[in-house]
C-alpha positions in Angstrom: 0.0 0.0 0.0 1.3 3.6 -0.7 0.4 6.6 0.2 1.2 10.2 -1.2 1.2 13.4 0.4 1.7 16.9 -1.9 3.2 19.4 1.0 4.2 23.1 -0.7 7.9 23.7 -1.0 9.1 26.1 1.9 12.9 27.6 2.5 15.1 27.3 5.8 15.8 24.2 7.6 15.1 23.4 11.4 17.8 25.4 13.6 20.0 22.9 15.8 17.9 23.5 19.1 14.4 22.6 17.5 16.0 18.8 16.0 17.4 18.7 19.0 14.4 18.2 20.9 12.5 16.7 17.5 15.2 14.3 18.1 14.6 13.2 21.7 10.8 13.8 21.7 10.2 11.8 18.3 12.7 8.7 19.9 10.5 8.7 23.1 7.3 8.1 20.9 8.7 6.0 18.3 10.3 4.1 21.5 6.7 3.9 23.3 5.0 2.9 19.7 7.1 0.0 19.4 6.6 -1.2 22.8 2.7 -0.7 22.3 2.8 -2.4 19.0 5.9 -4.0 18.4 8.5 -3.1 15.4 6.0 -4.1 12.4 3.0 -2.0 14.3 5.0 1.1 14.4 6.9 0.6 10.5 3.0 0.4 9.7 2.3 3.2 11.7 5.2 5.6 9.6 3.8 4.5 6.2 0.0 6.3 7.1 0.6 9.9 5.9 -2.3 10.9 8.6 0.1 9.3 11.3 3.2 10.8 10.0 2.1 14.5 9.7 0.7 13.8 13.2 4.1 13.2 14.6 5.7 15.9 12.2 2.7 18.2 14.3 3.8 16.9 17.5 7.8 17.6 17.9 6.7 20.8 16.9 7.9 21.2 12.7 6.0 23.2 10.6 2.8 21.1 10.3 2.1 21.2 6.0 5.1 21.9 4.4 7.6 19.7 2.6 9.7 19.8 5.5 7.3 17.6 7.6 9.1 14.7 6.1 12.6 15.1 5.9 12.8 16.7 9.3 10.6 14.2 10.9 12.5 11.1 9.3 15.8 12.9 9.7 14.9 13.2 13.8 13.7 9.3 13.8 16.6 8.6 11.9 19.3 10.1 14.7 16.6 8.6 17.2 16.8 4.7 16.6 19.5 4.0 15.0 22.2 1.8 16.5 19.8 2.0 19.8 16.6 -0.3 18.7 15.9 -3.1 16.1 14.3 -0.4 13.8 16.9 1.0 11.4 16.6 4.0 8.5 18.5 3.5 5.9 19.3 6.7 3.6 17.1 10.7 3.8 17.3 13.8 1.8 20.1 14.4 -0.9 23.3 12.6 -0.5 21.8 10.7 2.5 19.2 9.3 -0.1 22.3 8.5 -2.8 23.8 6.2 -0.1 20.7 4.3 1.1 22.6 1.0 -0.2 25.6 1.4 2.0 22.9 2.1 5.0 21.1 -0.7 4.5 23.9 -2.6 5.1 25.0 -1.3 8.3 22.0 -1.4 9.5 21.3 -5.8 8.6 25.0 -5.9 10.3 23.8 -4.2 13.0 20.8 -6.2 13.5 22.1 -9.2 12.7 20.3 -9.7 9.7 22.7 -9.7 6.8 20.4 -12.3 4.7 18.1 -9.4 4.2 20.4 -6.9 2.7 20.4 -7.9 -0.9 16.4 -8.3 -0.7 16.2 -4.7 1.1 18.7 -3.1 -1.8 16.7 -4.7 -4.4 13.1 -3.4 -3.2 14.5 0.3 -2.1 15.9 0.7 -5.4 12.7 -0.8 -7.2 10.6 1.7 -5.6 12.5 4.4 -5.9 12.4 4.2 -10.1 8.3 3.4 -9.5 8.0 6.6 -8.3 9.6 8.8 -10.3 8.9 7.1 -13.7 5.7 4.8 -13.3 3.8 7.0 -11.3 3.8 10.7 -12.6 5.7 12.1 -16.2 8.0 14.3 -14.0 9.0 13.9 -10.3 12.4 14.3 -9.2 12.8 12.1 -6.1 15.2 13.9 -3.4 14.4 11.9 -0.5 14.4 8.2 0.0 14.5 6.8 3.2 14.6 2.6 3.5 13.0 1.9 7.4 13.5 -1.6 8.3 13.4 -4.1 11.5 15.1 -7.4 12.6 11.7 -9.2 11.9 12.1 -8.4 8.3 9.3 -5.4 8.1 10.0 -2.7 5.7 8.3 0.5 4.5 9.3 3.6 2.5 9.1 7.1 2.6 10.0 9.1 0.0 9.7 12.9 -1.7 10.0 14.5 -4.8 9.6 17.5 -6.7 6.1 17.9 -8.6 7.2 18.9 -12.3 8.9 22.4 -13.0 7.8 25.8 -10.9 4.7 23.7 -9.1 5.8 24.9 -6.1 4.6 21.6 -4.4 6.8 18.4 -3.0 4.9 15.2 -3.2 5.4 12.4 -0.4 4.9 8.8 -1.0 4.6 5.8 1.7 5.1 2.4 1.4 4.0 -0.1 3.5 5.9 -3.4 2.5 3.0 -6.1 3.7 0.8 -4.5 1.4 3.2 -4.9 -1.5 3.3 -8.2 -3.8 7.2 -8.3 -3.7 7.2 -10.9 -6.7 5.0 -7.9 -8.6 6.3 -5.1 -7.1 4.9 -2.4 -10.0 1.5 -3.2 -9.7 -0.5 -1.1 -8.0 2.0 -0.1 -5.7 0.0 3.6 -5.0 -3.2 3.2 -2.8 -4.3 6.6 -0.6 -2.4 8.4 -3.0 -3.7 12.5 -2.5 -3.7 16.1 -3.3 -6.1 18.5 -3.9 -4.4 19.0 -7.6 -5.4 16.8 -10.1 -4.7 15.4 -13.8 -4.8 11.9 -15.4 -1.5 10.2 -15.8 0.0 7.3 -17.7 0.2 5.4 -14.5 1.7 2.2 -15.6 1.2 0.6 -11.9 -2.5 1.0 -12.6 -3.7 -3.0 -12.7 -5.0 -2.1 -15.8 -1.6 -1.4 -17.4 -0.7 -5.1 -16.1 -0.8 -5.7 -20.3 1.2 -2.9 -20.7 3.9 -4.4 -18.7 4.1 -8.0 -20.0 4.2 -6.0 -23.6 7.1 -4.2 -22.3 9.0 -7.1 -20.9 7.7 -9.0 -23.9 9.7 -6.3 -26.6 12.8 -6.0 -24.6 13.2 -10.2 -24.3 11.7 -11.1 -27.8 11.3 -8.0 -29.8 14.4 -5.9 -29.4 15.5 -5.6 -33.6 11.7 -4.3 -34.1 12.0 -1.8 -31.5 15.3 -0.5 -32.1 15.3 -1.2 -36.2 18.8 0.6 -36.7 19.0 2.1 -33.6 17.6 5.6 -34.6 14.3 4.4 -36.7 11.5 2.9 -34.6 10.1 -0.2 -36.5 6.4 0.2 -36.0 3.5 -2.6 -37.5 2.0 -2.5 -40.9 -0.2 0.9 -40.0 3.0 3.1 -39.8 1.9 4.3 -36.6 3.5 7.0 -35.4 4.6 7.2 -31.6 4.6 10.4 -30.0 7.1 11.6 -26.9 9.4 8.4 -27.4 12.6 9.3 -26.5 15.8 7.0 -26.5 18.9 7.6 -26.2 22.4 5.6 -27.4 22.7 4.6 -23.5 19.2 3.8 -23.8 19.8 1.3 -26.2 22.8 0.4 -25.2 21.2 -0.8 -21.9 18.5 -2.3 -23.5 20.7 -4.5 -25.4 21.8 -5.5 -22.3 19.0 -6.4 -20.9 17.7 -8.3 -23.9 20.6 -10.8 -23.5 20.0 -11.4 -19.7 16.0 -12.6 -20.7 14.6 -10.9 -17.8 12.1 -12.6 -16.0 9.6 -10.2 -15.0 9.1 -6.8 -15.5 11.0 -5.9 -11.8 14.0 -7.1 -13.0 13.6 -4.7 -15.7 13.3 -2.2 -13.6 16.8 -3.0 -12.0 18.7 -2.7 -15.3 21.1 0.1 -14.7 20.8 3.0 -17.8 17.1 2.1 -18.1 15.5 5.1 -16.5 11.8 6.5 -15.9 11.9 8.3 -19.8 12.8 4.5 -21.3 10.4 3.0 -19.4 7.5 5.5 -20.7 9.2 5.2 -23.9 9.0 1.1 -23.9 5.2 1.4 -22.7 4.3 3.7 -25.6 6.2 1.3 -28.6 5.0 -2.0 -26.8 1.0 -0.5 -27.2 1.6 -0.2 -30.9 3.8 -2.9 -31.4 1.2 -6.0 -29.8 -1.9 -3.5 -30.0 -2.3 -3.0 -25.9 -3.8 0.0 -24.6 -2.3 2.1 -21.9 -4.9 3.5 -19.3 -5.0 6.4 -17.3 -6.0 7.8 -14.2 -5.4 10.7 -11.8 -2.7 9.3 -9.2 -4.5 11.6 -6.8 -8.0 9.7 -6.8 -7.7 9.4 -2.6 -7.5 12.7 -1.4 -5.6 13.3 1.6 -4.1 16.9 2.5 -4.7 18.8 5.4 -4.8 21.8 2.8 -3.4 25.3 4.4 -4.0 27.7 6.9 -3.7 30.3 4.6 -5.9 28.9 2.2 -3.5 27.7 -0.3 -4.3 25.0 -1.8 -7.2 25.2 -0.4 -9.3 25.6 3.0 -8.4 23.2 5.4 -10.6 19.9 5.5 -12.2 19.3 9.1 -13.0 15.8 8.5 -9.1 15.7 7.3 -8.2 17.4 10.6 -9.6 15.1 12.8 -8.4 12.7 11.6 -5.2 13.8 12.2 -6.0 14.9 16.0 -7.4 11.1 16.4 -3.6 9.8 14.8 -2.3 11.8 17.3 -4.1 10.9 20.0 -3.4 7.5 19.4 0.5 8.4 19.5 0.3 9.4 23.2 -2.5 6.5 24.4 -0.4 4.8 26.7 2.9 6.4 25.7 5.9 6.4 28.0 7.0 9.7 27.0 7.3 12.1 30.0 4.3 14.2 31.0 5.9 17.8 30.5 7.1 16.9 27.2 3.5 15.3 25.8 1.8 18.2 27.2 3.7 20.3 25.2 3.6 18.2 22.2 -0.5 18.2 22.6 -0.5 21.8 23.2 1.8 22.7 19.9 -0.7 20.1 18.2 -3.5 22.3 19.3 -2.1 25.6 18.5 -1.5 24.7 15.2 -5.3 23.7 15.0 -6.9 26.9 16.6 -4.3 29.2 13.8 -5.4 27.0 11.0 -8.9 27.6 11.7 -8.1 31.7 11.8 -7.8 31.6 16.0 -11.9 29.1 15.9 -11.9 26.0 17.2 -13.2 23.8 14.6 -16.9 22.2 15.6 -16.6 18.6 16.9 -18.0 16.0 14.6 -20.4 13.7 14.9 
């Protein structure tokens, strides 16, 4: 199951005395989480964007901006690591580029080197869904790999929304929702924003055709796709394909991975030089080489955001907001964190509520 957030891009960073105390206060709930729940309750728990803006809300970051998710996972990161049997692996910008070498620290740490391979395999997988299945143009920044000595897993991830949208857009992965053996299908579920607009997804189950055609042209079809490596070698009807786009590495790659006979389409997804415009660009030939059709469908269908107090993208959602106060309350039910410090964390919660709702209360639902 994944989940998307869109958060609007804002400057700064958090000064050194505020992650300081993110740091400690995040730990102590994360810490009290896991001993309510246990490691896989509390990786399921971080995968839930309603959970995760909670907690960003609680140690006191700005509650709807981008920041809510490096910050957050930057805190828990410093927070766990190399103290509990919960382990993130990579973050925001270089952290994200080493997520690999994390990963294996962290199995050596807890003693679970067997998984290391299988982790590097599915961060990496998800990584390229995101920013080339999913939406035409998302630049992913952040990619952080959260893992425990049972073997649970999820994903939280960023990205920029296209050029000058102004926007980031999160997505969550919880690994027990995910078919690991099928990894590109339908990997988004709760995905959200107020802004819409169809996309090629091609994790849509519908695409599932699309995919096998795919796999199908690199194993069996790869002189009719490349023809003589410029000209495209389309059926009888001369179709034309629009925005196909690949390059001599491209090919090159694709070459490649015609010799290994990949096996399923994940493993095309692995080949290195295959990137998100090649795999658009394979979608589109394959549709016209065997005939498929390639559906669409707004990657935003379950709306979640909070919206903004000033109104941008829109008014806030009460329904939304509750929510979010009940995620929150369900942080501190039975938590071992200190009285003083959840006091505070409740009362920054609140004060972020009453400012969203121009200094009103919101109206308790029913």
């Amino acid at each position: 199951m994944q989940g998307v957030t869109l958060l609007p891009l804002h400057g700064g960073r958090a000064p050194r005395w505020l992650f300081e105390r993110m740091t400690r206060l995040s730990g102590l709930i994360a810490e009290a989480m896991i001993d309510e729940y246990g490691e896989r309750g509390f990786i399921g728990k971080l995968s839930d964007p309603n959970w995760l803006q909670a907690l960003s809300c609680a140690i006191g970051y700005d509650w709807h901006s981008s920041g809510t998710t490096t910050v957050t996972i930057a805190a828990l990161k410093e927070a766990l690591n190399y103290r509990t049997d919960v382990f993130i692996a990579g973050g925001k910008g270089r952290m994200g580029t080493s997520t690999t070498e994390q990963i294996a620290q962290g199995c050596e740490f807890l003693s679970t080197q067997r998984e290391a391979d299988r982790f590097t395999s599915i961060s990496k997988s998800i990584a390229k869904i995101d920013s080339g299945l999913v939406y035409n143009s998302v630049g992913i920044y952040h990619h952080a790999f959260v893992f425990s000595r049972d073997g649970h897993w999820c994903v939280v991830q960023q990205g920029m929304m296209g050029e000058d949208n102004g926007y980031a857009v999160r997505f969550q992965v919880m690994g027990d929702s995910v078919n690991e053996h099928d990894i590109a299908n339908e990997t988004n579920n709760a995905v959200s924003s107020d802004a819409g607009g169809k996309s090629a997804d091609l994790t849509y189950a519908a695409n599932a055709k699309a995919r096998d055609a795919t796999l199908a042209l690199v194993n069996e079809d790869l002189g009719r796709l490349l023809g003589n490596g410029k000209t495209l070698v389309m059926p009888a009807r001369h179709a034309i394909a629009p925005d196909v786009d690949l390059s001599k590495n491209a090919i090159a790659a694709l070459r490649a991975a015609s010799d290994m006979q990949l096996s399923s389409y994940q493993e095309l997804l692995g080949v290195r030089g295959i990137g998100a415009r090649t795999l658009r660009s394979l979608a589109i030939i394959s549709s016209l080489v065997y005939e498929t059709q390639i559906y669409e469908r707004d990657p935003i269908t379950y709306a979640y955001n909070l919206g903004g107090k000033d109104g941008v993208p829109y008014m806030i959602n009460k329904h939304d907001y509750d929510s979010v106060v009940g995620a929150m309350s369900e942080i501190v039910k039975g938590s071992a964190v200190s009285g003083d410090e959840m006091k505070k964390a409740l009362r920054r919660l609140g004060s972020d509520l009453v400012r969203a709702y121009g200094g009103r209360r919101p109206a308790p639902t029913s």
